[in-house]
C-alpha positions as CSV (number, residue, x, y, z in Angstrom):
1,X,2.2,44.5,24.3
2,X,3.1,42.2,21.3
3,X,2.3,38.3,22.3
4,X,4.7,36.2,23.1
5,X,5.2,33.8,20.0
6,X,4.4,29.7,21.1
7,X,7.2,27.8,22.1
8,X,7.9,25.1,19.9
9,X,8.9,21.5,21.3
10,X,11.4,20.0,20.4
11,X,10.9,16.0,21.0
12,X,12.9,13.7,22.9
13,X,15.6,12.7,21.8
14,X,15.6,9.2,21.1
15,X,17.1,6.8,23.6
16,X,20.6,5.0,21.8
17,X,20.2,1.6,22.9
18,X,23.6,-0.4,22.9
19,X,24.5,-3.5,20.6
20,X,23.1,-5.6,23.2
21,X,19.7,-3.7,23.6
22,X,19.3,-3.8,19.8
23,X,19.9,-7.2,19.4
24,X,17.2,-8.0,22.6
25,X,15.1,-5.5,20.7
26,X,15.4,-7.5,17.3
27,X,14.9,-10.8,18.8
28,X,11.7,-9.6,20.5
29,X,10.6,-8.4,17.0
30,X,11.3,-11.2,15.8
31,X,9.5,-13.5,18.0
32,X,6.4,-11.7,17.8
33,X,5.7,-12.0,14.0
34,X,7.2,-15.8,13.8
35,X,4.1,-16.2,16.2
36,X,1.6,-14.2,14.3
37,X,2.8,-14.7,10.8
38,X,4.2,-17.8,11.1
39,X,8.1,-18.7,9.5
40,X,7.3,-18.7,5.7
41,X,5.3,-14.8,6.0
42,X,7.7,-13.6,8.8
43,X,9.8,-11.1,6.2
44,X,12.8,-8.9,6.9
45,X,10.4,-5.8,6.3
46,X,8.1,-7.3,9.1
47,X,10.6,-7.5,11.9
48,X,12.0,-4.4,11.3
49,X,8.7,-2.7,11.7
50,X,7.7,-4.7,14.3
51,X,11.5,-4.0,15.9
52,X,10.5,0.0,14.8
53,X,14.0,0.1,12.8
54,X,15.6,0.7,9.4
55,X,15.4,-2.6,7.7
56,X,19.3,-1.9,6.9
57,X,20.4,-2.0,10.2
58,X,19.3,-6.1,10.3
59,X,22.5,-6.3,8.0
60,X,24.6,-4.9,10.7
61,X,23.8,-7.4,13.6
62,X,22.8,-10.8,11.3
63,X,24.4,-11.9,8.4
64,X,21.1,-13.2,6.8
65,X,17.9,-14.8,7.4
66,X,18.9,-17.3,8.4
67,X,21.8,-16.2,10.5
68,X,18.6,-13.8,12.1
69,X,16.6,-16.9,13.0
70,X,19.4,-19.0,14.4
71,X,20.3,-16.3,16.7
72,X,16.9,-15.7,17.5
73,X,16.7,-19.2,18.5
74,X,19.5,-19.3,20.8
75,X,18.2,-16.1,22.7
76,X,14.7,-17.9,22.8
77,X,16.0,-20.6,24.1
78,X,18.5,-19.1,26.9
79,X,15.5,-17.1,28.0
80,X,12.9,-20.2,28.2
81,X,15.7,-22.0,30.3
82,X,16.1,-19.4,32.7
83,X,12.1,-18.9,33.2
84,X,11.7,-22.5,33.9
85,X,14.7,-22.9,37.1
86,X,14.2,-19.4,38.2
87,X,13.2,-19.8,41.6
88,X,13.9,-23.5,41.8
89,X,16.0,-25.4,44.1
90,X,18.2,-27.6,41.8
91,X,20.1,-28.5,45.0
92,X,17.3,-30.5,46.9
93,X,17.0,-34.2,45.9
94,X,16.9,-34.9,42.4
95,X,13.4,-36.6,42.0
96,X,12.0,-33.5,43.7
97,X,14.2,-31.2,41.2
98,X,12.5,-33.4,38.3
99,X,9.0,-32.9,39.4
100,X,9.6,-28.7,39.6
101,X,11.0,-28.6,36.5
102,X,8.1,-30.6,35.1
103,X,5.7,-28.3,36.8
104,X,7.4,-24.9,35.7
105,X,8.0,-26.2,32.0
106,X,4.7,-27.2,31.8
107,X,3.2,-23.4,33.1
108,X,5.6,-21.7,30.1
109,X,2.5,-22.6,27.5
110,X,0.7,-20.2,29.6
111,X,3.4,-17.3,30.6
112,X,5.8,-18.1,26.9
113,X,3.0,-19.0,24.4
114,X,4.6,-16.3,21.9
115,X,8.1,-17.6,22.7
116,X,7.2,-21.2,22.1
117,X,5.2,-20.9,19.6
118,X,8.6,-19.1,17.6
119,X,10.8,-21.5,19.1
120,X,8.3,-24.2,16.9
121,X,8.4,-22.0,13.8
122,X,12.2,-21.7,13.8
123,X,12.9,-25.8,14.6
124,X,10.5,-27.0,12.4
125,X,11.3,-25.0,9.2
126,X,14.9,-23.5,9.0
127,X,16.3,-25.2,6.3
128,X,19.5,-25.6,5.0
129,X,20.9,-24.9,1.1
130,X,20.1,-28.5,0.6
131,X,16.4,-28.2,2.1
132,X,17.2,-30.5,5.3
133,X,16.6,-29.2,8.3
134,X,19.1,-27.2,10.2
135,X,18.1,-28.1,13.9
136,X,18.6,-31.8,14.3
137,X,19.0,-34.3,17.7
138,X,22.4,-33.3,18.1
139,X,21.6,-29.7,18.7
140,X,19.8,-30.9,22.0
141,X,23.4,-32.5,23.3
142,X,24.2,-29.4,26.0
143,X,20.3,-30.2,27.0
144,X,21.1,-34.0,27.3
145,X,24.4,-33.9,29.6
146,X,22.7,-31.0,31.9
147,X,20.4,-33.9,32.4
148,X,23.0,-36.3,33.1
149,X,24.7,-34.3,35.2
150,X,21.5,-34.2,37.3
151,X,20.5,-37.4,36.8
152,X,24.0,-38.8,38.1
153,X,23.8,-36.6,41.2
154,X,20.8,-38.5,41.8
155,X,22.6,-41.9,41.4
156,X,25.5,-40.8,43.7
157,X,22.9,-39.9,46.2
158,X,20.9,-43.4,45.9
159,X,17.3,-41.4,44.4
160,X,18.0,-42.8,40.7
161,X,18.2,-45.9,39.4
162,X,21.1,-47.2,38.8
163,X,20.4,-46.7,34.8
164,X,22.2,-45.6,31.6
165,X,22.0,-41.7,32.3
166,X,22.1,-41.0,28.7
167,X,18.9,-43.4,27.9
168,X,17.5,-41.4,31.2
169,X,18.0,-38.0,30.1
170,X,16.8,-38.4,26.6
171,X,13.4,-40.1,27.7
172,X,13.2,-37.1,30.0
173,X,13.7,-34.4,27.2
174,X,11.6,-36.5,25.4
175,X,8.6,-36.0,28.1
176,X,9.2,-32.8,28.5
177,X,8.6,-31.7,24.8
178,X,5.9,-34.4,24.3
179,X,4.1,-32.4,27.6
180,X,5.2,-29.0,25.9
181,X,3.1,-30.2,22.7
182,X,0.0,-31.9,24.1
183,X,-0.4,-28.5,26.1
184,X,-0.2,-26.9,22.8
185,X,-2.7,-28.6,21.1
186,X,-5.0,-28.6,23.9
187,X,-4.9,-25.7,26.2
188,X,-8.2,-26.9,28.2
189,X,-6.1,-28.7,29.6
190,X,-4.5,-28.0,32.9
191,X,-0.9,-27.2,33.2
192,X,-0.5,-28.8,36.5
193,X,-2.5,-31.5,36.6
194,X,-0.5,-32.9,33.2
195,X,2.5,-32.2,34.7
196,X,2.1,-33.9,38.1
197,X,1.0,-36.8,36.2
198,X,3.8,-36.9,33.9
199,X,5.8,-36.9,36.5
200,X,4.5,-39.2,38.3
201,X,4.6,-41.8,35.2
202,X,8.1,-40.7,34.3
203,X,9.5,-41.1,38.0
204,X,8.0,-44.5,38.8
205,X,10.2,-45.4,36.0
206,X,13.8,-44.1,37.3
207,X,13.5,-43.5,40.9
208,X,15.1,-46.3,43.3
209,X,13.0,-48.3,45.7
210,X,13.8,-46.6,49.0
């Protein structure tokens, strides 16, 4: 009886991820060798390794570089945002909402140490043709009137000082990335501990005497 000849497989076929899902897919790539590498070694021919793709196909979703890295930055930022209020209450009184956001910003250097650490990279060294700096104060302006929006509220409901909200919200932007980079630089240091502090310091300052 002749034997029977060995099937061959065939192997799966490979998934087609949509625009969306290669984009996601790029960013991630992205992310992880501005981390490892750093922004000046993090090369086209990197991320599309790391991202497992023909380098060509970067052309199709990002105009350049630079166009990569601003993108990049967006996503990182969209998804840093949503890790810090997920599972807040941004509807109980505002000093409360303060000290949560305080807390959970201050855990990302633990749970988003990659994603900050390329959120740095891209701030700190995308340049433009003239060599200044792309990412400047005015880029944090949606930031600054979320926090005056929330800082209002707090007025209208008699938990914040009746202050300049715009003074307000940039000291508290300002706290939150000074926290963001004092964890950096020293992770002995406890996450919570800093940030109930902080907020302690930065609430004495704006809350109204009951």
């Amino acid at each position: 009886m002749p034997a029977r000849s060995a099937r061959r497989t065939e192997p799966p076929p490979r998934q087609r991820l949509s625009a969306d899902e290669r984009r996601t897919q790029i960013f991630r790539a992205t992310t992880e060798v501005l981390a490892g590498k750093g922004y000046a070694n993090a090369t086209l021919t990197d991320i599309a390794e790391t991202a497992g793709v023909a380098k060509g196909l970067l052309w199709h979703y990002f105009q350049d570089r630079d166009d990569l890295m601003q993108q990049t930055l967006r996503h990182l930022a969209r998804q840093v945002r949503e890790a810090v209020i997920t599972d807040l209450d941004l509807t109980t009184e505002v000093p409360l909402v303060v000290r949560a956001v305080l807390a959970s910003t201050a855990t990302l250097t633990r749970t988003h140490a990659t994603e900050l650490e390329a959120i740095d990279q891209i701030v700190h060294n995308l340049r433009s043709p003239g060599g200044h700096q792309q990412i400047s104060m005015r880029d944090y302006d949606a930031t600054y009137a979320e926090h005056e929006q929330l800082l209002t509220r707090g007025q209208s409901e008699g938990s914040i000082r009746g202050l300049d909200v715009r003074v307000m919200a940039v000291s508290y932007q300002g706290v939150i990335d000074a926290m963001i980079g004092y964890l950096q630089a020293h992770p002995e240091v406890d996450p919570q501990e800093l940030s109930t502090a902080v907020a302690d310091v930065l609430l004495s300052g704006i809350t109204a005497e009951p």
